[in-house]
Backbone bond lengths (Angstrom), bond angles and torsions (degrees), N, CA, C in turn:
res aa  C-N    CA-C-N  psi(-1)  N-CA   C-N-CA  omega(-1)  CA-C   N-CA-C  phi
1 X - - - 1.451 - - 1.528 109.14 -
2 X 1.208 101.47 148.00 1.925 117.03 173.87 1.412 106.23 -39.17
3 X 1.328 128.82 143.51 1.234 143.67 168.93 1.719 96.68 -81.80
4 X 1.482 120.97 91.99 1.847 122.48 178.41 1.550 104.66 -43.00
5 X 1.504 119.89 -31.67 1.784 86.90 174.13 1.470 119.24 -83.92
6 X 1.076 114.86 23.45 1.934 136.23 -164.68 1.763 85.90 -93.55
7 X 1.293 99.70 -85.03 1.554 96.82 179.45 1.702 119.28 -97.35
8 X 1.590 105.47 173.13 1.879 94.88 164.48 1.633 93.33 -135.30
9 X 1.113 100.57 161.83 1.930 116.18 167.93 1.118 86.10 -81.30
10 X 1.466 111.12 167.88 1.140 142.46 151.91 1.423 140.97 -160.06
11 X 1.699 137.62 125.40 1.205 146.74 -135.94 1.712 89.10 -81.14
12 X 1.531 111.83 -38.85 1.535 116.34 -140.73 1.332 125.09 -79.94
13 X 1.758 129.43 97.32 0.513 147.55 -179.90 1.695 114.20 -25.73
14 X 1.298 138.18 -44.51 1.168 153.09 161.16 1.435 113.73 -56.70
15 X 1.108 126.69 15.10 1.551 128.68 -179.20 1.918 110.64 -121.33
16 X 1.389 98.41 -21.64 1.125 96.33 -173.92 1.452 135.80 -72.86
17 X 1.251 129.04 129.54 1.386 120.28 -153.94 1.409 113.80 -87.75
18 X 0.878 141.66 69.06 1.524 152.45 -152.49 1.746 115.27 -42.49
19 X 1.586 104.25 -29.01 1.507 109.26 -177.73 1.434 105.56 -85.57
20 X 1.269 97.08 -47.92 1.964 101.79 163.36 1.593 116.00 -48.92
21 X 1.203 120.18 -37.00 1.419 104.25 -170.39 1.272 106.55 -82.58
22 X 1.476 132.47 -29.01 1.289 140.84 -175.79 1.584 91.30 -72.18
23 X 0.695 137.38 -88.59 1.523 135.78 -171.77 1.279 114.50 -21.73
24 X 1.849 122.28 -46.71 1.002 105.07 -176.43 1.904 117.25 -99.57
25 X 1.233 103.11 24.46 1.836 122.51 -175.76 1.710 77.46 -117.56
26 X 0.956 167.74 51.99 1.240 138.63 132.10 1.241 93.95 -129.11
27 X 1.635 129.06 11.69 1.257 99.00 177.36 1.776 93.95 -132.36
28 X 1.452 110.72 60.45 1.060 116.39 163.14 1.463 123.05 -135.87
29 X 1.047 138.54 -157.90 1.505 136.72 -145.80 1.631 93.39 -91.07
30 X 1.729 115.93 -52.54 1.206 120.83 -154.98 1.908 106.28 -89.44
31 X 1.268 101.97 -24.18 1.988 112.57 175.59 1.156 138.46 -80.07
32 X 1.719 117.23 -14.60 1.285 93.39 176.05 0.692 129.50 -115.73
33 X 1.457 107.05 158.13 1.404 143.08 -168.11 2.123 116.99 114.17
34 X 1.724 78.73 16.41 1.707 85.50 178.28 1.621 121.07 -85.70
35 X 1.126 136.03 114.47 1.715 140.66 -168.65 1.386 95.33 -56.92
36 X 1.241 101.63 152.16 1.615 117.28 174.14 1.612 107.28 -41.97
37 X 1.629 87.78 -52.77 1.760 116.63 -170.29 1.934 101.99 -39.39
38 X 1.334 98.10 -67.37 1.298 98.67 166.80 1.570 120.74 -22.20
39 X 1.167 105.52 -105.36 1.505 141.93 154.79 1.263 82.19 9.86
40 X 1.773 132.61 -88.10 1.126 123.06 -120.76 2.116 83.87 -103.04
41 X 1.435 123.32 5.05 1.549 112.81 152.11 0.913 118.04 -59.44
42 X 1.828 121.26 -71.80 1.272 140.54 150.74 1.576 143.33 7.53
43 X 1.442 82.94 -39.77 1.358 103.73 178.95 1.750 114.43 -111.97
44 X 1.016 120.04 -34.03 1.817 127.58 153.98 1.524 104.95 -65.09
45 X 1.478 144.34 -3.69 0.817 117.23 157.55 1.321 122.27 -137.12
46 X 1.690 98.75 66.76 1.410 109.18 -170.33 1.403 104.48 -169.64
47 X 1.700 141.29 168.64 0.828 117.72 -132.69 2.285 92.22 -121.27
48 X 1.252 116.36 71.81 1.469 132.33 179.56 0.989 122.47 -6.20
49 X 1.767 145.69 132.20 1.420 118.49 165.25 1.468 79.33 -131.74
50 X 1.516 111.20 -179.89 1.297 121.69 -171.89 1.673 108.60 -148.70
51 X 1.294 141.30 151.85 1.568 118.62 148.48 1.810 94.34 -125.91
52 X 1.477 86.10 156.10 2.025 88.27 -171.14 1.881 82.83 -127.79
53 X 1.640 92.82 169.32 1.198 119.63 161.97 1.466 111.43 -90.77
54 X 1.394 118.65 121.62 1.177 103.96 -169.38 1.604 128.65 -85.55
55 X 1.132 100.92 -17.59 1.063 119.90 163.39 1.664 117.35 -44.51
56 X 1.596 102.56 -81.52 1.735 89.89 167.12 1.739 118.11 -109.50
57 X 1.400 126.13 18.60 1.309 116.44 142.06 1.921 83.11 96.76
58 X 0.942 122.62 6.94 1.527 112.34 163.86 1.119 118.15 -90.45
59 X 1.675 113.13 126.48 1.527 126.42 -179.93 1.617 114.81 -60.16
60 X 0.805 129.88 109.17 1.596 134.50 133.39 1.285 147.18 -53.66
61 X 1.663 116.28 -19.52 0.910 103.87 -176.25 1.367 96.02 -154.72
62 X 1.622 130.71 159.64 1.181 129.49 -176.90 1.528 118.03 -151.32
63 X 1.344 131.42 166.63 1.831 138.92 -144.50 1.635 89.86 -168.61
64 X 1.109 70.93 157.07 2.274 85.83 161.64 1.508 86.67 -158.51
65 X 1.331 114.22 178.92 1.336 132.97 179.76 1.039 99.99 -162.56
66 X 1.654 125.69 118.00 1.618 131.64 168.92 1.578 118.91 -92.76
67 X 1.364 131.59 89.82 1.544 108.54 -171.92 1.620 91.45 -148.94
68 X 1.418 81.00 -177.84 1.406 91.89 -168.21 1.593 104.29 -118.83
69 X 1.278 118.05 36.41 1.382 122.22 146.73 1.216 131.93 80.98
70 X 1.766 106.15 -10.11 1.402 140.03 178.98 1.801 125.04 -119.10
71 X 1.334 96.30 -69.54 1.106 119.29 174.10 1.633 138.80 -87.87
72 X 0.963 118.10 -61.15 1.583 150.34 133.78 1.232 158.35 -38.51
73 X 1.070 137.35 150.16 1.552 130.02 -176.76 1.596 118.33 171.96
74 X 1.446 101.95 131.54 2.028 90.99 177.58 1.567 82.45 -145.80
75 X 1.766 82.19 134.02 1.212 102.56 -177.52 1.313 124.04 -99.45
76 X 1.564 134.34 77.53 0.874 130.05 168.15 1.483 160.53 -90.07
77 X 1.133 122.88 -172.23 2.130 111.88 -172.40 1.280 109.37 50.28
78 X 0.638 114.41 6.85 1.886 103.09 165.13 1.748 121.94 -53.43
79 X 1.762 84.11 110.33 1.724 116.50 -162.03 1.061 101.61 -94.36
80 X 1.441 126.76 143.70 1.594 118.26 139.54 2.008 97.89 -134.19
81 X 1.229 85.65 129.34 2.061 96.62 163.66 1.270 105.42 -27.95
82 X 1.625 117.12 112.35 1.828 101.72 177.51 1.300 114.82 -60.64
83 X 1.477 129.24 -23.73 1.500 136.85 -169.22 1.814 97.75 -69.11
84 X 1.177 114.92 -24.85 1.639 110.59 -177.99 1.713 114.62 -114.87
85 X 1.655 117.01 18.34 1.252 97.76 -170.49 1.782 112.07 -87.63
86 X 1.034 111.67 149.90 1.692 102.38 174.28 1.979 100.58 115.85
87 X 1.070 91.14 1.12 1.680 90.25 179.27 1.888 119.12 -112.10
88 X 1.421 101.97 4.80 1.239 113.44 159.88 1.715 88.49 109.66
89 X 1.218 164.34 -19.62 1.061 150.84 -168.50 1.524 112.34 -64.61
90 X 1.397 136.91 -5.62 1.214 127.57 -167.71 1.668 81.13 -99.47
91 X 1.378 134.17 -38.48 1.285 130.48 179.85 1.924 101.60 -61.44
92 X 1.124 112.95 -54.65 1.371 107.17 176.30 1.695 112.37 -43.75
93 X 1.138 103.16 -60.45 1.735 105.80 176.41 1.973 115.70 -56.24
94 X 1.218 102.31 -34.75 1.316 89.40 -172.61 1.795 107.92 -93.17
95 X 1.014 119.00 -24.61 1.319 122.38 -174.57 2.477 93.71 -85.16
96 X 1.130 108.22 -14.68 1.371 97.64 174.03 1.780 107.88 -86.91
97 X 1.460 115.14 -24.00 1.293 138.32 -178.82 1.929 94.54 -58.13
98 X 0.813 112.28 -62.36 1.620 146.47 -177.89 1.351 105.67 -40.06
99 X 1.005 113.49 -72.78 1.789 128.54 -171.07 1.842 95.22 -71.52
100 X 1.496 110.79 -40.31 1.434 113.91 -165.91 2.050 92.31 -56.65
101 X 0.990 122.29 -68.40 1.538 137.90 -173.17 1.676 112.06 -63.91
102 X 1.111 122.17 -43.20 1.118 115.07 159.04 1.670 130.77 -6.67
103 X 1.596 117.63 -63.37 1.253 107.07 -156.17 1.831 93.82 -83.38
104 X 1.583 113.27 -2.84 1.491 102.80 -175.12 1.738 114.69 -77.02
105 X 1.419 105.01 20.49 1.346 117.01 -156.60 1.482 112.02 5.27
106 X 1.238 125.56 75.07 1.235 145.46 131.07 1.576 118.08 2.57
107 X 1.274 118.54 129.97 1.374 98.19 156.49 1.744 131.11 -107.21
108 X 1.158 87.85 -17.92 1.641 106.47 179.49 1.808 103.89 -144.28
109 X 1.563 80.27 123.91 2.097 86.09 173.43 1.691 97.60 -120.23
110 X 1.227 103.46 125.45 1.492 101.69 -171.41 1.672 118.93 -118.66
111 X 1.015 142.11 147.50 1.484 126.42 -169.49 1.672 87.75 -166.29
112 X 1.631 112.40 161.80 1.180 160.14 -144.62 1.661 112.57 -131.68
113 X 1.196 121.87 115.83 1.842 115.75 178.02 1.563 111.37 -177.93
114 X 1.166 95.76 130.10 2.123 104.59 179.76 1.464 100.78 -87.11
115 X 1.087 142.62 -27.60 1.184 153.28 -136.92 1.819 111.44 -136.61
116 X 0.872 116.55 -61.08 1.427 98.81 -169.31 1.779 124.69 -113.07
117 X 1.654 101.60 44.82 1.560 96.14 177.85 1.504 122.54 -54.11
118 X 1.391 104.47 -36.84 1.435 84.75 165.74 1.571 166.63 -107.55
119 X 1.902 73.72 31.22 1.456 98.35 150.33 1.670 136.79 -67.22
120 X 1.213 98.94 -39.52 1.377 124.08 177.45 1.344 113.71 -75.82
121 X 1.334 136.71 -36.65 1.026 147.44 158.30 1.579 135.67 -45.01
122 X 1.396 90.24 -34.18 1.418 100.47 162.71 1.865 112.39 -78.91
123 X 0.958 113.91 -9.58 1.628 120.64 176.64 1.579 102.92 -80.66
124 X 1.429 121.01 -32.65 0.963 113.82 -168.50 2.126 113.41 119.74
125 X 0.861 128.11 -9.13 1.482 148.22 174.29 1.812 100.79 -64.35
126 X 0.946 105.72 121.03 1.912 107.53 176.38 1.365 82.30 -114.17
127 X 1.818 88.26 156.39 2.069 104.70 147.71 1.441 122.31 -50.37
128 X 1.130 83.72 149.61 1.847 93.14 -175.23 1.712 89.11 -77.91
129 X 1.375 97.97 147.43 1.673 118.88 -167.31 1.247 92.35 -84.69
130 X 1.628 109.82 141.08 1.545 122.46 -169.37 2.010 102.56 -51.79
131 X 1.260 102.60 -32.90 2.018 89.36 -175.24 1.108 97.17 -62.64
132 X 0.908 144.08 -45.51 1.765 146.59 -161.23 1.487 115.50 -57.63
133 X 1.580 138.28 64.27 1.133 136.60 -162.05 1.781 100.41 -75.28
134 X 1.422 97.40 131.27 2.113 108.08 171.66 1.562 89.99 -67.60
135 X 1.580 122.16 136.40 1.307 106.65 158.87 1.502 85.50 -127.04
136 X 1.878 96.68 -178.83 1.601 94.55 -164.35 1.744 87.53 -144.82
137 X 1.409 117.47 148.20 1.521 124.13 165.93 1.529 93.13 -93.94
138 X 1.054 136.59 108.33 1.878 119.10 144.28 1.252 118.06 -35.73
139 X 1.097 113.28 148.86 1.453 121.74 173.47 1.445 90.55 -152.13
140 X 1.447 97.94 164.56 1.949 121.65 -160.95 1.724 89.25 -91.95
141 X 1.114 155.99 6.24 0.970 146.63 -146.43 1.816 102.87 -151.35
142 X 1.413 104.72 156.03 1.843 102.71 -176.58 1.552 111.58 82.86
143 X 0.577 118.75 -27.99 2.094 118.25 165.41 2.087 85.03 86.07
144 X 1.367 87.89 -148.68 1.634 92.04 -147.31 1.791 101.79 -72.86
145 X 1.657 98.73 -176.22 1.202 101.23 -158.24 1.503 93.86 -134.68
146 X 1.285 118.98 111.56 1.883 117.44 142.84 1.234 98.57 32.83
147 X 1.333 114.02 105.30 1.828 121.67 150.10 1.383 100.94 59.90
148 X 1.308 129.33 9.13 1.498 111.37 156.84 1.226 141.65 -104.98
149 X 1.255 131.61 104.27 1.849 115.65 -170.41 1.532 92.24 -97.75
150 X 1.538 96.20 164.63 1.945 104.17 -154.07 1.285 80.60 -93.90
151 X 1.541 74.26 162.48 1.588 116.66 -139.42 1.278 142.71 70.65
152 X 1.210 105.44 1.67 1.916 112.42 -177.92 1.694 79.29 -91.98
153 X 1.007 82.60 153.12 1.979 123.85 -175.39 1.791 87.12 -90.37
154 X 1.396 105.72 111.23 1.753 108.65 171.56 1.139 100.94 -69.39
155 X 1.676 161.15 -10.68 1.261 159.54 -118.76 1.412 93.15 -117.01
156 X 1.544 121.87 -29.97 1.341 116.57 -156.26 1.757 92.44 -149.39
157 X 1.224 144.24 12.43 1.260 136.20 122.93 1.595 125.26 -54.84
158 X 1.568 114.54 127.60 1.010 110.71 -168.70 1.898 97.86 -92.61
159 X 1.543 121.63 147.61 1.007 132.72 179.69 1.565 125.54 -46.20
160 X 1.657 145.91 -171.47 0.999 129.97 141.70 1.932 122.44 -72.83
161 X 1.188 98.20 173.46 1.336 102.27 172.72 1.263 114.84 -82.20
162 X 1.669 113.15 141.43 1.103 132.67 -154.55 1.445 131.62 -144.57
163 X 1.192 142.24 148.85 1.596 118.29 -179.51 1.748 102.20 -154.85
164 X 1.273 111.79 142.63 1.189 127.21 166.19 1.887 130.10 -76.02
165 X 1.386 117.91 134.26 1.230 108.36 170.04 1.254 108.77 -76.47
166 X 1.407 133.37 157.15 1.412 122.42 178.73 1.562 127.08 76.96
167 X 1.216 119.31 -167.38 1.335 112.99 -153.24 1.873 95.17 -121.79
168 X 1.212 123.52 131.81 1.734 112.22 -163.90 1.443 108.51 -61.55
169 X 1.185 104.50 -169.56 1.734 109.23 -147.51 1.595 81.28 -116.63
C-alpha cells in the first residue's frame, strides 16, 4: 500500500486538473471518444475528488459523484494513473470519496464497473440483488454504453455489475 505522505485526497474542487482528467477518462474502457468539453461539464456538475502527489501537486487519480445531496449518489469515473495502480491509491480515493459523503447520510450510493468489484467491496458496496433490474433511457449523447457494441438491442443486454450502499429502497 501507498506510503499516505506519498499522496493526499482531496475534496477541492479548485485543484482539479481538467487536462489530466480528460486524458486519463479517454483512455479507459467506458471514455473514449469523450471531448474535453464533456469531461470538463461533467465534472462542474458533479461532486470532484482528486488524489495529488504531494510532493509536486500532480493529480493521479480522479472520482466525480452525481447526487442530489439527500438521497442519492452515483459514483462515477473513478481514475487511477495506470503507471501507479496497485499501490493502494484507488483505496485512498475511494475510501476519501466515503468519509467525503458520509455525513449527507445518503441512502443509496450506486456505481457501475467490469473490472474492479473488488475494490469496492472492500468499502462495503455489494452486487445489486438479482430483483433489482439496471434499466437504462438511451440518450443521443455520452458515446457508448456498458457491454454494448452497436447494434445490440439495450432492451435485452444485461447491465454491468453493480452494488448499492445501504439496504434497497
Amino acid at each position: 500500500m501507498t506510503d499516505d505522505s506519498t499522496y493526499e485526497f482531496s475534496t477541492d474542487p479548485d485543484r482539479i486538473d481538467a487536462a489530466r482528467v480528460h486524458e486519463l477518462i479517454v483512455d479507459t474502457y467506458w471514455g473514449p471518444g469523450r471531448s474535453r468539453e464533456m469531461m470538463d461539464a461533467a465534472t462542474a456538475g458533479s461532486r470532484p475528488y482528486g488524489v495529488y502527489r504531494r510532493d509536486t501537486g500532480a493529480q493521479v487519480a480522479f472520482a466525480r459523484v452525481v447526487t442530489d445531496g439527500v438521497t442519492f449518489a452515483w459514483l462515477s469515473d473513478v481514475v487511477v494513473d495506470p503507471s501507479l495502480r496497485g499501490q493502494g491509491i484507488g483505496k485512498l480515493l475511494i475510501g476519501g470519496v466515503i468519509a467525503d459523503l458520509e455525513p449527507l447520510g445518503l441512502r443509496r450510493t450506486l456505481l457501475a464497473t467490469a473490472d474492479a468489484q473488488s475494490l469496492y467491496e472492500q468499502f462495503g458496496w455489494v452486487r445489486v440483488d438479482p430483483q433489482y433490474t439496471w434499466m437504462e433511457l438511451p440518450g443521443t449523447g455520452a458515446g457508448p454504453r456498458f457491454g454494448v457494441s452497436a447494434g445490440t438491442p439495450t432492451s435485452t443486454t444485461p447491465g454491468p455489475q453493480a452494488g448499492p450502499l445501504g439496504a434497497p429502497a
